[in-house]
Backbone as CSV, one residue per row, in Angstrom:
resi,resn,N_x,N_y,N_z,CA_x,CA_y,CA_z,C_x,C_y,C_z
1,UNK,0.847,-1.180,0.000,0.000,0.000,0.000,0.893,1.243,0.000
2,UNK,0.580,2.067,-0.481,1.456,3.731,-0.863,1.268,4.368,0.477
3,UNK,2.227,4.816,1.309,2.615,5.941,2.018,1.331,7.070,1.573
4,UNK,0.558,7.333,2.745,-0.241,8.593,2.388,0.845,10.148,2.841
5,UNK,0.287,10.969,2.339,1.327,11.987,2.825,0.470,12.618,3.779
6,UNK,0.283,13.535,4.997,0.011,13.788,5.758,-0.393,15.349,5.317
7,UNK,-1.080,15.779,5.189,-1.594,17.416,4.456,-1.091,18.467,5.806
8,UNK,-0.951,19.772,5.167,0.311,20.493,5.754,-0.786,21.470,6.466
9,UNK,-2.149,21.308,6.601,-3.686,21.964,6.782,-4.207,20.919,7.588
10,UNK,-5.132,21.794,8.647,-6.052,20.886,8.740,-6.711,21.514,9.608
11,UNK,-8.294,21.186,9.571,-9.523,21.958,10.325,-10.250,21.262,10.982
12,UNK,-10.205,21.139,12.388,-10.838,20.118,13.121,-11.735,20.127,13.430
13,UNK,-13.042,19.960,13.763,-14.362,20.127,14.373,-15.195,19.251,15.018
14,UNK,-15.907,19.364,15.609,-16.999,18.999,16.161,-17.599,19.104,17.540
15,UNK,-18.096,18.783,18.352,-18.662,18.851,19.493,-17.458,19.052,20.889
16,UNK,-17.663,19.904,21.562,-16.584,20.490,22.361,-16.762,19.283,23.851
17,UNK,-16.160,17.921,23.397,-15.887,16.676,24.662,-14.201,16.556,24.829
18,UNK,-14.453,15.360,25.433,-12.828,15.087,25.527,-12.658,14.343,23.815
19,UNK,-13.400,13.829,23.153,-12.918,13.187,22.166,-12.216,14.490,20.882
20,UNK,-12.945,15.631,20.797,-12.470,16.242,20.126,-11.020,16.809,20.655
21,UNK,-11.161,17.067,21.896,-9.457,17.024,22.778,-8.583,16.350,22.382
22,UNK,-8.467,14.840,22.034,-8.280,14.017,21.871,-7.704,13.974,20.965
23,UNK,-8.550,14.071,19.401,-8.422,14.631,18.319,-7.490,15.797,18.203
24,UNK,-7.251,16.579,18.638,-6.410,18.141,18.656,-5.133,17.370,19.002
25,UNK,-5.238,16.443,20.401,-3.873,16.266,20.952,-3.203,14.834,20.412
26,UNK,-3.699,14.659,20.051,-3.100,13.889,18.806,-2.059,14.108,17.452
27,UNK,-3.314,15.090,16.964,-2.440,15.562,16.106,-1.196,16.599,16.422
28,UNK,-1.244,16.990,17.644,0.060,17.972,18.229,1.061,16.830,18.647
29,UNK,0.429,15.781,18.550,1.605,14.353,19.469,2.534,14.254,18.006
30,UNK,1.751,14.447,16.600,1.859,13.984,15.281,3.077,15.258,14.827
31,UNK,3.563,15.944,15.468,4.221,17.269,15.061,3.101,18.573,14.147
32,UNK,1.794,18.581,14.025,1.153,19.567,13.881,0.909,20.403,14.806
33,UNK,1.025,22.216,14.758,1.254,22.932,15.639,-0.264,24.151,15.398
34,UNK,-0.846,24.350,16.676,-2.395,25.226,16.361,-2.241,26.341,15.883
35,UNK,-3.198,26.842,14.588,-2.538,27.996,13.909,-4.405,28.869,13.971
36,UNK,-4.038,29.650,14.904,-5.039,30.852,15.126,-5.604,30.418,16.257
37,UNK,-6.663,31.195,16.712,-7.358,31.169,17.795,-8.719,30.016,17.406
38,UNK,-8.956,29.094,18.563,-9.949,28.186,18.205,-11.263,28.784,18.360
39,UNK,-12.296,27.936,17.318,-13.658,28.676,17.372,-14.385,28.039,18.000
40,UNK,-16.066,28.776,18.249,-16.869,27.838,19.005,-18.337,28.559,18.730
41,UNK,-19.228,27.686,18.530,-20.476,28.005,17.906,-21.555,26.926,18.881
42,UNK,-23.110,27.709,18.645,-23.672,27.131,19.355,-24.931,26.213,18.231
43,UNK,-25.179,25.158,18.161,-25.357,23.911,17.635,-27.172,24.271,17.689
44,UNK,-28.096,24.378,18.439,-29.302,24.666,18.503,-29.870,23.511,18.350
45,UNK,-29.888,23.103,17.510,-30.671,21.729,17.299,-30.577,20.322,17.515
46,UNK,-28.966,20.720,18.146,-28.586,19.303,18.415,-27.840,19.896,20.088
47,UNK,-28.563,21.085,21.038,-28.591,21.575,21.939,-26.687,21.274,22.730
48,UNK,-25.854,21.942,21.341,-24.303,21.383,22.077,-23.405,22.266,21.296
49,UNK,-22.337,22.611,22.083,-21.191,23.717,21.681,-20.494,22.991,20.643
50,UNK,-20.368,23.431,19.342,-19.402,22.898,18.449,-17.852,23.454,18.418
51,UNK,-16.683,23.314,18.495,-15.567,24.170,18.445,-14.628,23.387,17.336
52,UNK,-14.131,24.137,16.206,-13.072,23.970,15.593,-11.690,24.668,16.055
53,UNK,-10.718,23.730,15.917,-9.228,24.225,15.944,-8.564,24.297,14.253
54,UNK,-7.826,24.902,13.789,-6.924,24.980,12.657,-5.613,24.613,12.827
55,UNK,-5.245,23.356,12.780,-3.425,23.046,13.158,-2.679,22.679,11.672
56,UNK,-1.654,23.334,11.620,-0.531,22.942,10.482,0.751,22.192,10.489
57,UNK,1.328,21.857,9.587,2.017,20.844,9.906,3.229,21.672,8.995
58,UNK,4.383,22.218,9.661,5.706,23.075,9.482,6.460,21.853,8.282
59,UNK,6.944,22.449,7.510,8.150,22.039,6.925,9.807,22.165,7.541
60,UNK,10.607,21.725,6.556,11.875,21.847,7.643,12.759,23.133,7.701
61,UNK,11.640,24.467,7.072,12.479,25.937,7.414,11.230,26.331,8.656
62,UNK,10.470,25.556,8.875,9.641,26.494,10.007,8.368,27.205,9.286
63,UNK,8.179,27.217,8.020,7.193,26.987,7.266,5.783,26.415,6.719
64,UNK,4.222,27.091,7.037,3.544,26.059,7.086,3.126,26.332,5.526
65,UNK,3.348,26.711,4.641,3.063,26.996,3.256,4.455,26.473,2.418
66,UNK,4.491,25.263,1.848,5.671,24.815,1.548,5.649,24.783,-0.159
């Protein structure tokens, strides 16, 4: 099977638990680093805080646009 490459972006979302924690700290375990301030919206219909993070993944000058 082919090596996937790991995208140098990425936008996380969903429901503000430990699993989306989880999700975030993971990918910071993975060398992706959080790029901006995280968001958070209120869901209404499914009565629950949604929050996205934006983490990138640096090249080897320190670069997240390679």
């Amino acid at each position: 099977m082919a090596k996937t490459s790991r995208l140098r972006y990425r936008m996380i979302t969903g429901p503000d638990d430990a699993e989306f924690c989880k999700r975030v700290s993971s990918l910071l375990d993975e060398g992706y680093e959080l790029y901006g301030s995280p968001t958070m919206s209120f869901d209404a219909a499914r009565e629950q805080t949604i929050v996205g993070q934006a983490l990138v993944l640096r090249d080897g000058d320190g670069r997240a646009d390679a």
